[in-house]
C-alpha positions in Angstrom: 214.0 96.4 88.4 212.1 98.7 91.2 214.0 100.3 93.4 213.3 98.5 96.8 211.1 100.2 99.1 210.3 97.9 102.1 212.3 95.4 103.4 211.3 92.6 106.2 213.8 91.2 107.7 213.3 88.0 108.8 215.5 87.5 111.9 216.6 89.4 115.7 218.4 90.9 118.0 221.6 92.1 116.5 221.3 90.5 113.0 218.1 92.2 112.4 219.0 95.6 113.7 222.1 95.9 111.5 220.3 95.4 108.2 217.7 97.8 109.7 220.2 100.3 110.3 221.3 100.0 106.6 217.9 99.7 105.5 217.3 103.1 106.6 220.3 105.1 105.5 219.4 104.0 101.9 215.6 105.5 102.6 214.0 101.8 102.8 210.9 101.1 105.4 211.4 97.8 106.9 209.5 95.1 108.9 210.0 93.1 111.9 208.9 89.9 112.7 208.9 88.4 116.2 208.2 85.3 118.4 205.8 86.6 121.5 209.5 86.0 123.6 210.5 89.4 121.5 207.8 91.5 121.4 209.8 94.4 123.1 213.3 93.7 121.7 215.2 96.5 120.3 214.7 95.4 116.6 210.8 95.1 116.8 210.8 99.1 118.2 213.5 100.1 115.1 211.4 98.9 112.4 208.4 100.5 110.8 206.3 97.9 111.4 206.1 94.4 113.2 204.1 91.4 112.7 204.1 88.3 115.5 205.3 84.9 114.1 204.2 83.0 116.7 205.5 81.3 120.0 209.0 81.3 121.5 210.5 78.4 119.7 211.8 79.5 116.3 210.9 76.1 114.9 207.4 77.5 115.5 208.3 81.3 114.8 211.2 82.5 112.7 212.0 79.2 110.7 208.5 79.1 109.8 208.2 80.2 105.8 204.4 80.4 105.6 204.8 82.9 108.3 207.4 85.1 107.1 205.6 84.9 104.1 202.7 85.9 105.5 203.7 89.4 107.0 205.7 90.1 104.0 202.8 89.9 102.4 200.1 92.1 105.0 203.4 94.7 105.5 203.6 95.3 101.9 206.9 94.4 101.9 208.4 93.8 98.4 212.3 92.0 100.1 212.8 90.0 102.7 216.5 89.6 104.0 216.9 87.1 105.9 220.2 87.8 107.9 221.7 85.2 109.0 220.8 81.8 110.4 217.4 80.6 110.3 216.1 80.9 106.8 219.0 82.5 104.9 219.8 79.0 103.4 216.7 77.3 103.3 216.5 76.8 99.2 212.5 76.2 99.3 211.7 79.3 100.9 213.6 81.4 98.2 211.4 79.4 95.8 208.4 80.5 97.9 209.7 84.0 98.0 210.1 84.4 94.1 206.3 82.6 93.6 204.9 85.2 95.7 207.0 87.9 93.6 209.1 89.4 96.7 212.8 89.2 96.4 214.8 87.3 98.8 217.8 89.4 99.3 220.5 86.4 99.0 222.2 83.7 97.1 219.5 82.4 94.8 217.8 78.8 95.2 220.2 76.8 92.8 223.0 78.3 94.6 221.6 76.7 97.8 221.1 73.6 96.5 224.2 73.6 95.3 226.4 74.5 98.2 223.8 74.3 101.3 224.4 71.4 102.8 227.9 70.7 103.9 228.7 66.8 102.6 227.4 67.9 98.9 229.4 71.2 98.6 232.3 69.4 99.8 231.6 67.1 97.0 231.6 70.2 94.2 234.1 71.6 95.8 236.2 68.6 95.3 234.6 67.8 91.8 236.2 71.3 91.2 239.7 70.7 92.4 239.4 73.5 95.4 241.4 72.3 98.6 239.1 70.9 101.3 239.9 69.8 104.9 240.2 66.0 105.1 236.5 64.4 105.5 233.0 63.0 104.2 231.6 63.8 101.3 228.4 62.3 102.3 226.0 61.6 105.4 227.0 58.9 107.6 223.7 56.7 107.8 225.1 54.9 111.0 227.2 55.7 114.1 229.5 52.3 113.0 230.0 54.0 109.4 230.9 57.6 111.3 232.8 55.8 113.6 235.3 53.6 111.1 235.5 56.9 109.2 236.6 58.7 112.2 239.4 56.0 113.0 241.1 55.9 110.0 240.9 59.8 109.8 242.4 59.8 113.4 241.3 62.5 116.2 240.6 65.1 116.8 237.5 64.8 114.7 234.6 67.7 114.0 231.2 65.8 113.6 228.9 68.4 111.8 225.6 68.7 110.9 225.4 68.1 107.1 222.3 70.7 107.0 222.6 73.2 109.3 224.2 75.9 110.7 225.4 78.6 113.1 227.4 75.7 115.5 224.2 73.4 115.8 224.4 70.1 115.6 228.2 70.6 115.7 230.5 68.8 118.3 234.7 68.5 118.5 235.6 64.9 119.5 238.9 64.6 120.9 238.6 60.6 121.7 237.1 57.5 119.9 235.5 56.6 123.5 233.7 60.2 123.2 232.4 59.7 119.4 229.1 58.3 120.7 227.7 60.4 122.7 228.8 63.1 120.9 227.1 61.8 117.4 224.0 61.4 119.5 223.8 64.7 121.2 224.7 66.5 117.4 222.1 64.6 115.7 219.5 65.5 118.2 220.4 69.2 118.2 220.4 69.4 114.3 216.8 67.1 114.1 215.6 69.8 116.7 217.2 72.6 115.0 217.1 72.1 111.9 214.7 68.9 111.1 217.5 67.1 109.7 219.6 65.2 111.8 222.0 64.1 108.7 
């Protein structure tokens, strides 16, 4: 394989200027991306060159493949790393990645599918005899299913997104009179966040 030589990295603030940093003490040009809300953030003035994704909202910006795609592919840019968050798990854009022959630098697709979302790697995980903290192995499809689930497990309880990530679509429930507002508020956040409220 080519030695890398451009990297876009397809995240901000922090995340994106500490896989800069590293990017260039190995010698490797790399590529910002940002929402018009960043055009003078730190990370856009580190990089080599910068591309705008699009609007403030990074379901319109940064967790937009076709865009990240897109300057990747006017920058010249040969990886994208995602950093953290936003696309780093999303299983279809590595499949989009390796059709338009840059490398994702990350777990590859099948590994996604296999562990990212939460219910189904619980399920290999316990297929595989690894410990797991008591819980579902599957979506809930209705607050009354998360709800009996909840009082047999007893509380506290953690009600977590089954897709997503980073503490969306996550909320502690210390009380069965608190489950369901707290179901509703988590599957709002994770259909906003992630366009899966599972």
């Amino acid at each position: 394989m080519a030695r890398i030589q451009k990297v876009l990295v397809a995240n901000r603030g922090e995340i994106a200027i500490r896989v800069m940093r590293t990017c260039h003490e190995l010698g490797i040009a790399t590529v910002a991306v940002y929402s018009e809300a960043d055009r003078s953030a730190l990370h856009v003035r580190q990089a080599e060159q910068a591309f705008c994704i699009g609007p403030a909202p990074s379901r319109e910006s940064y967790l937009v493949p076709e865009k990240i795609l897109d300057a990747a592919k006017r920058s010249g840019a040969d990886a994208i790393h995602p950093g953290y968050g936003f696309l780093s798990e999303n299983a279809a854009f590595v499949r989009e990645c390796d059709k338009a022959g840059i490398l994702f630098l990350g777990p590859p697709a099948s590994a996604m599918d296999a562990m990212g979302e939460k219910t189904r790697a619980r399920a290999h995980m316990t297929k595989a005899g690894v410990p797991v903290v008591p819980g579902a192995n599957a979506p809930f499809a209705t607050f009354e299913e998360a709800r009996a689930f909840a009082s047999k497990l007893g509380f506290p309880v953690m009600l977590k997104a089954a897709g997503g990530g980073g503490g969306k679509g996550m909320r502690r429930v210390d009380r069965l009179e608190d489950l369901e507002a707290a179901w509703r508020t988590a599957k709002s956040e994770s259909m906003s966040s992630f366009g899966n409220d599972a």
